[in-house]
Legacy VTK file of the C-alpha trace (Angstrom):
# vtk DataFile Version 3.0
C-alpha trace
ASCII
DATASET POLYDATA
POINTS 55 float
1.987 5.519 -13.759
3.406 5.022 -16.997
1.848 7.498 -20.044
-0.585 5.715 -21.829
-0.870 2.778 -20.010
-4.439 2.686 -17.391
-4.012 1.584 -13.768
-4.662 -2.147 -13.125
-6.602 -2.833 -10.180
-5.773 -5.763 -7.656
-8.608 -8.029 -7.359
-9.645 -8.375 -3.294
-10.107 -12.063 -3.100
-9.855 -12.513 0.535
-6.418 -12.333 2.944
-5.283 -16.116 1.571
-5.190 -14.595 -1.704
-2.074 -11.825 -0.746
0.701 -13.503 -1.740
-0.541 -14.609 -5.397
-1.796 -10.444 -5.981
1.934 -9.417 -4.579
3.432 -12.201 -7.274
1.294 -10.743 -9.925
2.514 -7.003 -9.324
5.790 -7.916 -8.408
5.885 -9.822 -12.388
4.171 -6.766 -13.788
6.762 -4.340 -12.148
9.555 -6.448 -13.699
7.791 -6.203 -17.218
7.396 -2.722 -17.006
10.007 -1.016 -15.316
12.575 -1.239 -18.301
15.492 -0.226 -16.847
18.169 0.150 -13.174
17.566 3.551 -13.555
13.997 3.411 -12.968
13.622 1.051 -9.832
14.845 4.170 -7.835
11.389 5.494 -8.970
9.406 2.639 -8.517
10.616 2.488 -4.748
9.866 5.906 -4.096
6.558 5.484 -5.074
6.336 2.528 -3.020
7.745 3.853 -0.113
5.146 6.510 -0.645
2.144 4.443 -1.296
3.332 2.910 2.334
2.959 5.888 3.883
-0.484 6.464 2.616
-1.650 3.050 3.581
0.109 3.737 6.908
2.392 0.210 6.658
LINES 1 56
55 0 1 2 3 4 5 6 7 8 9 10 11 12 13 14 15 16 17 18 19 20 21 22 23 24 25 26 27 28 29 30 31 32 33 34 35 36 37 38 39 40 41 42 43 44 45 46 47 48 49 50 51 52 53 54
Protein backbone atom coordinates (compact mmCIF):
# COMPACT_ATOMS: atom_id res chain seq x y z
CA UNK A 1 0.00 0.00 0.00
CA UNK A 2 1.29 3.26 -0.64
CA UNK A 3 1.95 5.65 2.78
CA UNK A 4 -0.78 7.80 3.21
CA UNK A 5 -3.00 6.72 0.78
CA UNK A 6 -6.26 4.19 2.39
CA UNK A 7 -7.09 0.93 0.60
CA UNK A 8 -9.90 1.18 -2.00
CA UNK A 9 -12.26 -1.53 -1.90
CA UNK A 10 -13.69 -3.30 -5.14
CA UNK A 11 -17.32 -3.05 -5.22
CA UNK A 12 -18.93 -6.93 -5.62
CA UNK A 13 -21.50 -6.25 -8.22
CA UNK A 14 -22.08 -9.68 -9.40
CA UNK A 15 -19.59 -12.07 -11.79
CA UNK A 16 -20.72 -9.85 -15.15
CA UNK A 17 -19.29 -7.02 -13.42
CA UNK A 18 -15.31 -8.60 -13.35
CA UNK A 19 -13.96 -7.24 -16.15
CA UNK A 20 -15.08 -3.42 -15.57
CA UNK A 21 -13.53 -3.83 -11.48
CA UNK A 22 -10.16 -5.43 -13.21
CA UNK A 23 -10.23 -2.16 -15.77
CA UNK A 24 -10.69 0.07 -12.86
CA UNK A 25 -7.60 -1.38 -10.82
CA UNK A 26 -5.67 -2.06 -13.68
CA UNK A 27 -6.15 2.25 -14.47
CA UNK A 28 -5.51 2.90 -10.81
CA UNK A 29 -2.25 0.74 -10.82
CA UNK A 30 -1.06 2.74 -13.85
CA UNK A 31 -1.82 6.10 -11.94
CA UNK A 32 -0.11 5.08 -9.05
CA UNK A 33 2.74 3.04 -9.63
CA UNK A 34 5.07 6.00 -10.81
CA UNK A 35 7.78 4.35 -12.06
CA UNK A 36 9.61 0.69 -14.08
CA UNK A 37 11.19 0.26 -11.02
CA UNK A 38 8.19 -0.28 -9.07
CA UNK A 39 6.05 -2.77 -11.24
CA UNK A 40 8.58 -5.44 -9.95
CA UNK A 41 6.78 -4.65 -6.62
CA UNK A 42 3.45 -4.42 -7.70
CA UNK A 43 3.79 -8.05 -9.25
CA UNK A 44 5.12 -9.49 -6.28
CA UNK A 45 2.38 -8.44 -4.42
CA UNK A 46 0.17 -9.74 -6.95
CA UNK A 47 1.66 -12.88 -7.32
CA UNK A 48 1.23 -12.98 -3.59
CA UNK A 49 -2.28 -11.87 -3.24
CA UNK A 50 -2.75 -15.04 -5.82
CA UNK A 51 -1.51 -17.24 -3.58
CA UNK A 52 -3.73 -16.14 -0.81
CA UNK A 53 -6.81 -16.28 -2.92
CA UNK A 54 -5.48 -19.68 -4.08
CA UNK A 55 -5.71 -18.61 -8.14
Amino acid sequence: MLEGMEPREMPDAGMFAAADQITVAVHDLAVVIPSAADVDDAVRLVEEAQKRAGV
